[in-house]
VMD Tcl script that draws the C-alpha trace (Angstrom):
set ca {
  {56.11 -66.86 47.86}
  {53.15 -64.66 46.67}
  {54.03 -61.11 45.46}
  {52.21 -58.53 48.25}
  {49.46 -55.78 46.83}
  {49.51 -52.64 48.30}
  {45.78 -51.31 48.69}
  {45.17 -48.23 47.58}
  {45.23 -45.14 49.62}
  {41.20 -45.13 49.39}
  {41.21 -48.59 50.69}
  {43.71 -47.80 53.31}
  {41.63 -45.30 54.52}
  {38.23 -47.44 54.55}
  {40.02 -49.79 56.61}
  {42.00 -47.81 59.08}
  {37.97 -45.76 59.43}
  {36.12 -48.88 60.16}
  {38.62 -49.80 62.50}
  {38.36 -45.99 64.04}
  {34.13 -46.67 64.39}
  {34.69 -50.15 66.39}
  {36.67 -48.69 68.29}
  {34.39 -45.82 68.84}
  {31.91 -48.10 69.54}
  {33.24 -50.22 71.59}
  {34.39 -47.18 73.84}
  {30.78 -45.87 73.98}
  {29.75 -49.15 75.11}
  {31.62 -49.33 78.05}
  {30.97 -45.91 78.91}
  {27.03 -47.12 78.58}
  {27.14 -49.89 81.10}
  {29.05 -47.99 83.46}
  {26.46 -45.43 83.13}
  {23.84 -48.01 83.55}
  {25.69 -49.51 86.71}
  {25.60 -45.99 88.18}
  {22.03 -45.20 87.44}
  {20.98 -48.55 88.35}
  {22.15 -48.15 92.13}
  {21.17 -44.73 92.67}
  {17.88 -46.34 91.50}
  {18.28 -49.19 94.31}
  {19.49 -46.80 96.76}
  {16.07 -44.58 96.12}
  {14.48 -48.03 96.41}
  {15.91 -48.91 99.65}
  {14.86 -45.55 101.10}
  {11.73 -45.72 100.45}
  {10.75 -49.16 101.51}
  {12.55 -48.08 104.94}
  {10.28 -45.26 104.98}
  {7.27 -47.46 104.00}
  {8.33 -49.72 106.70}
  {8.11 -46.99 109.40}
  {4.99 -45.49 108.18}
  {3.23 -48.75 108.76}
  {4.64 -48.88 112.43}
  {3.57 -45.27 112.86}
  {-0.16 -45.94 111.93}
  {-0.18 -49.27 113.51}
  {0.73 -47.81 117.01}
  {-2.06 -44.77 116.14}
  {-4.72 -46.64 115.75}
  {-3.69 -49.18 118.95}
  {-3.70 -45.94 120.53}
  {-7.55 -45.16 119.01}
  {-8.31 -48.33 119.29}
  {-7.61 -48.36 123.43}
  {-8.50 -45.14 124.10}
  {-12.00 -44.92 121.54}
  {-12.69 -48.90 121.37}
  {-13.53 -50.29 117.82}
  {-15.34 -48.48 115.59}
  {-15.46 -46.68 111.78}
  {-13.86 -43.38 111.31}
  {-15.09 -41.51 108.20}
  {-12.05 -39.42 107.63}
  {-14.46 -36.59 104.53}
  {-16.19 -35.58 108.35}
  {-13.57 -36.73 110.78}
  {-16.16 -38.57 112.60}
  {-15.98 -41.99 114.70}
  {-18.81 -44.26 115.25}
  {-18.21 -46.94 117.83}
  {-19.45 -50.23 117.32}
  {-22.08 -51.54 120.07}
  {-20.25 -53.41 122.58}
  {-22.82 -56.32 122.20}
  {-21.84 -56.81 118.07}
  {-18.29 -56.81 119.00}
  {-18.93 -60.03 121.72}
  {-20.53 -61.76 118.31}
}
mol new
graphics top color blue
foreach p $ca { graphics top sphere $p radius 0.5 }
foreach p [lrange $ca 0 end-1] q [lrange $ca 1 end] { graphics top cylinder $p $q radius 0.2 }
display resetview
């Protein structure tokens, strides 16, 4: 059987701090992705939010302008003078 070595204490000491920064490591790792995990669905959640929002915006000023459309009839509206300018019945029947 092989006679054991004892390391020295500055060997000891290399070791047991390596060991210490892995472990350090490995503990700032997980608190990283958890971190991550948490931004990443307030993120989503913002997301959602606003794509509902979108969503209802897009009803709103569909349902204005059928409102425009049937009360005014087709036509351009130059929002700089607030203006509208119906088109002539006879180039809508085109």
């Amino acid at each position: 059987m092989a006679e054991a070595i004892k390391f020295t204490e500055e060997e000891v000491t290399s070791i047991n701090q390596l060991r210490q920064d892995v472990a350090n490591v490995f503990t700032q790792l997980g608190q990283v992705a958890i971190e991550k995990k948490r931004r990443i669905s307030e993120i989503e959640g913002v997301e959602t939010q606003l794509l509902q929002k979108h969503s209802e915006l897009v009803t709103q000023e569909q349902e204005l302008f059928k409102g425009l459309n049937e009360k005014y009839g087709d036509g351009n509206f130059d929002p700089t003078t607030g203006e509208f300018t119906p088109i002539p019945k006879e180039e809508i029947d085109k």
